[in-house]
C-alpha positions in Angstrom: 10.5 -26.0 12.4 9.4 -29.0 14.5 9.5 -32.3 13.0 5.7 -33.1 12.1 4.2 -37.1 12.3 3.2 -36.5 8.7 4.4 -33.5 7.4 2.5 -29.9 8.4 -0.4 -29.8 6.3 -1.8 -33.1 7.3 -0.8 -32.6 11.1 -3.1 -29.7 11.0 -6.0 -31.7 9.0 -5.6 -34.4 12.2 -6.1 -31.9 14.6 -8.6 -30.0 12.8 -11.0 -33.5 12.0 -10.5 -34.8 16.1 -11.2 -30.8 17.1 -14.1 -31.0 15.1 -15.5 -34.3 16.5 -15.4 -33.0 20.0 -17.0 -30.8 18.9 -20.3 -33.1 19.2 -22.2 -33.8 21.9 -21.6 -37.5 21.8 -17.8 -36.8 22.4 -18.2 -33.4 24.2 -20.8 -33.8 26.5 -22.6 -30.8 24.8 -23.1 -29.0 21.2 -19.6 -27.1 21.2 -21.0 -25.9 17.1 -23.9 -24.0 18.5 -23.6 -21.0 16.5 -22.1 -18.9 13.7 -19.7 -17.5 15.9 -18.5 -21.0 17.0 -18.0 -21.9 13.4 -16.1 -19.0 12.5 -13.7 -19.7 15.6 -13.4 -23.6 14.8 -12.4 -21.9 11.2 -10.3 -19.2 12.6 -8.5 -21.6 14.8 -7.9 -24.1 12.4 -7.0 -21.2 10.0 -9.2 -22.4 7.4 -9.2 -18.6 6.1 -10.1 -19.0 2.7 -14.2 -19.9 3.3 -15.2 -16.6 2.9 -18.7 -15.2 4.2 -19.9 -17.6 7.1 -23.1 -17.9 6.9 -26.2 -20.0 9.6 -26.7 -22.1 6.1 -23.3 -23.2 6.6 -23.9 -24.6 10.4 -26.0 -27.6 9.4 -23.6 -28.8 6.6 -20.2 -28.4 8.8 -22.1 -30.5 11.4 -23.3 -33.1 8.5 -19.4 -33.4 8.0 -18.8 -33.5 11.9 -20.9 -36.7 11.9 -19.5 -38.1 9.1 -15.6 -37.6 10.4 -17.4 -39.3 13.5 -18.9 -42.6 12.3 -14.9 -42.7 10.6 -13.3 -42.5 14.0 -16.1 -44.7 15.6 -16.1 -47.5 14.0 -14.1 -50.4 15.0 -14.2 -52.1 11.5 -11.1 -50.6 9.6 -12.0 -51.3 6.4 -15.7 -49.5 7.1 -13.4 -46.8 8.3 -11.5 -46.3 4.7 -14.7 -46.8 3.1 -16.4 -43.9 4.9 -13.5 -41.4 4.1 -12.9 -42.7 0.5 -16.9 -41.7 0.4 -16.8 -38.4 1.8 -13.3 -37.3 0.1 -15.7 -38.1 -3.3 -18.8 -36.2 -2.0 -16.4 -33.1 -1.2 -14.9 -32.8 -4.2 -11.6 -33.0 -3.5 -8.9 -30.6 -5.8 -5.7 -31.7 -5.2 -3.2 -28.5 -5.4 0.0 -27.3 -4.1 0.6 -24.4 -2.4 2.5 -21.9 -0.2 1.9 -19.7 2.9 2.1 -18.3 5.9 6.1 -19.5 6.1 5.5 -23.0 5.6 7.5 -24.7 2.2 4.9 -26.4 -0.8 2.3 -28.9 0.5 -0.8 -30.1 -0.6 -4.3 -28.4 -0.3 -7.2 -30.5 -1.4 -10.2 -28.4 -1.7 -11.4 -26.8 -4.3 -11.2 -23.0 -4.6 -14.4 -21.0 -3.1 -15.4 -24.1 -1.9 -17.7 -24.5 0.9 -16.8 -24.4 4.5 -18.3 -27.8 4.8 -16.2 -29.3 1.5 -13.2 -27.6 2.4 -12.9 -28.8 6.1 -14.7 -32.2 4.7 -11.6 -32.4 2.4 -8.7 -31.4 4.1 -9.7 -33.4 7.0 -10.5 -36.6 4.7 -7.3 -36.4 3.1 -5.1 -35.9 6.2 -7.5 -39.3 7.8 -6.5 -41.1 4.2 -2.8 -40.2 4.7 -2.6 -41.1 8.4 -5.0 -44.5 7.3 -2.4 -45.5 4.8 0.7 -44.9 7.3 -0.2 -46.3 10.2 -3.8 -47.5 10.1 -6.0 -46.2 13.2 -3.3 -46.8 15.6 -2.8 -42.9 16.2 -6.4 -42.0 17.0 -8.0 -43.3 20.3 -10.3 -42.3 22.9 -9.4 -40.2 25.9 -8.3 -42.3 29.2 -9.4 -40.3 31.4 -12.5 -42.2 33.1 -15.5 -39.8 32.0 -14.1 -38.0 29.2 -15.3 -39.5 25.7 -13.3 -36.9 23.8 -11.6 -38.5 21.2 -7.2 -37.7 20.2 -4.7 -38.1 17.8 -1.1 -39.2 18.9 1.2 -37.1 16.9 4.0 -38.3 19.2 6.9 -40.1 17.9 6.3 -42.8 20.7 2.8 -42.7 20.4 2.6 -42.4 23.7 -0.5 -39.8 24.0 -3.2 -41.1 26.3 -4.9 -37.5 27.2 -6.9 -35.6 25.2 -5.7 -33.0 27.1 -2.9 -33.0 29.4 -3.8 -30.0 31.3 -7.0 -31.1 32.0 -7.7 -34.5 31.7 -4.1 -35.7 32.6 -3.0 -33.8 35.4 -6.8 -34.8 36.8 -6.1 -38.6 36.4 -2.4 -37.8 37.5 -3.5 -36.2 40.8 -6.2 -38.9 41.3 -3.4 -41.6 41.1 -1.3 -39.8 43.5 -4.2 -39.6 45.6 -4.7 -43.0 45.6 -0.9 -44.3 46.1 -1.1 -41.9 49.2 -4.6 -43.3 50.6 -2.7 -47.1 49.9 0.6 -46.2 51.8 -1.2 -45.0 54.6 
């Protein structure tokens, strides 16, 4: 297995909390959680598998977590920042338990069984933003620097080196621009 920033679980929480922010359309451009079906493929993704029955009741309450995970990552004030998780890892009711799947040794789950989608994405991805908070305070998660993209990241990287929210996209575009432009200057 590849070494992890913070150990599996809370690698996945990450990257399940900044997927879910872009997500928005003040970080997407547009509503990415439009539907049931985009719900149930942001859970399916994020193999957050034990929901159960997805439900358009469940839509307005995963976005309501969305924001909150939002106004965590958007705030410059750090100590807002820990306030606004320590809040929403209460209102979740957070279960701390270990468990064991899908190959991957013990590690920590933190909602509570048949909880809903909203508390069980709200917690996980509270908890991993706690842990990563208490490591290395906000200096893994940063906007996207590519000019027009306001997705937001998390640098998992050992260097923390990440600038891209995508490198595919965003960084081969700004890669190629720069090119384009040391080309334009030696000519």
């Amino acid at each position: 297995m590849a070494a992890t920033a913070f150990g599996h679980d809370i690698d996945c929480g990450l990257g399940a909390a900044i997927d879910l922010v872009n997500t928005a359309p003040e970080t997407g451009g547009a509503e990415l959680l439009d539907d049931v079906d985009a719900l149930r493929g942001f859970l399916s993704e994020h193999r957050f598998e034990t929901v159960g029955e997805i439900t358009p009741d469940h839509l307005p309450a995963v976005r309501a977590v969305r924001s909150r995970l939002l106004a965590v990552l958007g705030t410059e004030d750090f100590d807002e920042a820990v306030r606004l998780v320590n809040a929403l890892i209460t209102d979740t009711g957070t279960t701390p338990r270990l468990a064991r799947h899908d190959g991957h040794p013990w590690h920590m789950h933190y909602y509570a069984p048949g909880a809903a989608p909203s508390d069980h994405i709200g917690a996980e991805c509270a908890m991993s933003l706690a842990f990563a908070f208490a490591a290395d305070g906000r200096d893994r998660f940063r906007e996207c620097a590519s000019p027009g993209c306001r997705r937001l990241l998390v640098d998992l990287s050992r260097n923390r080196c990440k600038r891209f929210c995508d490198s595919r996209t965003c960084g081969n575009r700004a890669h190629v621009a720069a090119y384009r432009a040391r080309r334009r200057a030696a000519s």
